[in-house]
C-alpha positions in Angstrom: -74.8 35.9 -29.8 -78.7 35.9 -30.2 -78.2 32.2 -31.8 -76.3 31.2 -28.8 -78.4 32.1 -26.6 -81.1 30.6 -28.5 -79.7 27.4 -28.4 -78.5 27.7 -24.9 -82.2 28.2 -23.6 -83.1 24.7 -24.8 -80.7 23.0 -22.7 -81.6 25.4 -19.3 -85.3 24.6 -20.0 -83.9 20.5 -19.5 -82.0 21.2 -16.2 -84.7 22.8 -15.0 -87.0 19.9 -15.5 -84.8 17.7 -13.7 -84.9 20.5 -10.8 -88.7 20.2 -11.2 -88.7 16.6 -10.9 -86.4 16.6 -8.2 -88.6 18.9 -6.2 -91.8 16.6 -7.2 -90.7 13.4 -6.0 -88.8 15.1 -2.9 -90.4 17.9 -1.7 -88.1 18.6 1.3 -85.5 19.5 -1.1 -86.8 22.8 -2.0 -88.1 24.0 1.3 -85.6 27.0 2.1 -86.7 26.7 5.6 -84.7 23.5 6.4 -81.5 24.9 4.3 -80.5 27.1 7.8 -77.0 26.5 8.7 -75.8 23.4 10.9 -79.5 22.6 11.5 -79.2 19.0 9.2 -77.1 17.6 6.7 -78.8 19.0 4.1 -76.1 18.1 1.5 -76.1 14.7 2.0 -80.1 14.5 1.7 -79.7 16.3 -1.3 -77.3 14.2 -2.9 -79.3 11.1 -2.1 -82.6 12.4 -3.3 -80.6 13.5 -6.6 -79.1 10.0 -6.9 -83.0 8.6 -6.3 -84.0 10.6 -8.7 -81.8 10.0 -11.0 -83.0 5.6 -10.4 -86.0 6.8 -10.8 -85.7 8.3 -14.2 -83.7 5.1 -15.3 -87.2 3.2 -14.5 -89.6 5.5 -15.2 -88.1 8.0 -18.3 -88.5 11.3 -17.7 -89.7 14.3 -19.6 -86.1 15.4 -21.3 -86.2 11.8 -22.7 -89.3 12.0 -24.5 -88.1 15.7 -26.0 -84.4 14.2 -27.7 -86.1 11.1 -28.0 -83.6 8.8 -25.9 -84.2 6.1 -23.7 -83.0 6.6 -20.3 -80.0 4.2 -19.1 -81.0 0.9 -17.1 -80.1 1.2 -13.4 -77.6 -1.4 -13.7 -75.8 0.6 -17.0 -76.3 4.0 -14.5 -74.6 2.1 -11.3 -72.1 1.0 -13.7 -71.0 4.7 -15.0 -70.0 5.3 -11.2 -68.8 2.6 -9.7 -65.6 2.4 -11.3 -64.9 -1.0 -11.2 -65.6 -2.0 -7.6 -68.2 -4.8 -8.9 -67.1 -8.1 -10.3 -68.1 -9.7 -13.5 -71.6 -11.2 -11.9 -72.6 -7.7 -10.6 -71.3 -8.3 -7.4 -69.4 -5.7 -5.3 -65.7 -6.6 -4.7 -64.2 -7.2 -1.0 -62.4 -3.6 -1.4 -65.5 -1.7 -2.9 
């Protein structure tokens, strides 16, 4: 169990450097004041400063790439994991997507 948790702690200490950068490059994300009920779509700005942080760290690396030694996805390689096909062949998004 000790190992486990061990190992476990590794991976914990990398989501919470995404958090971290998250909360650098967006501030308003981690204000608890503005997370009040019905006051603003605070999911939605969540999501987006998640999904521009996530661009971000496709141009710019990020710190959990330098520890396993990776290089980050391009942003065109990222778009591509999620748009499931809605973009023809010259990038291009499709009349239905």
């Amino acid at each position: 169990m000790e190992q486990y948790a061990t190992t476990m702690s590794h991976y914990r200490e990398c989501v919470e450097w995404v958090f971290g950068k998250l909360g650098n490059l967006w501030p308003f994300v981690t204000d608890v004041t503005r997370k009040t009920t019905g006051s603003r779509a605070t999911s939605k700005e969540d999501w987006v400063a998640a999904l521009l942080t996530n661009y971000h760290t496709c141009r710019y690396g990020g710190v959990a790439n330098s520890y396993f030694n990776t290089e980050p996805p391009t942003m065109q390689q990222y778009r591509a994991m999620y748009s499931m096909g809605t973009e023809d062949e010259e990038g291009e998004m499709d009349e239905d997507g």
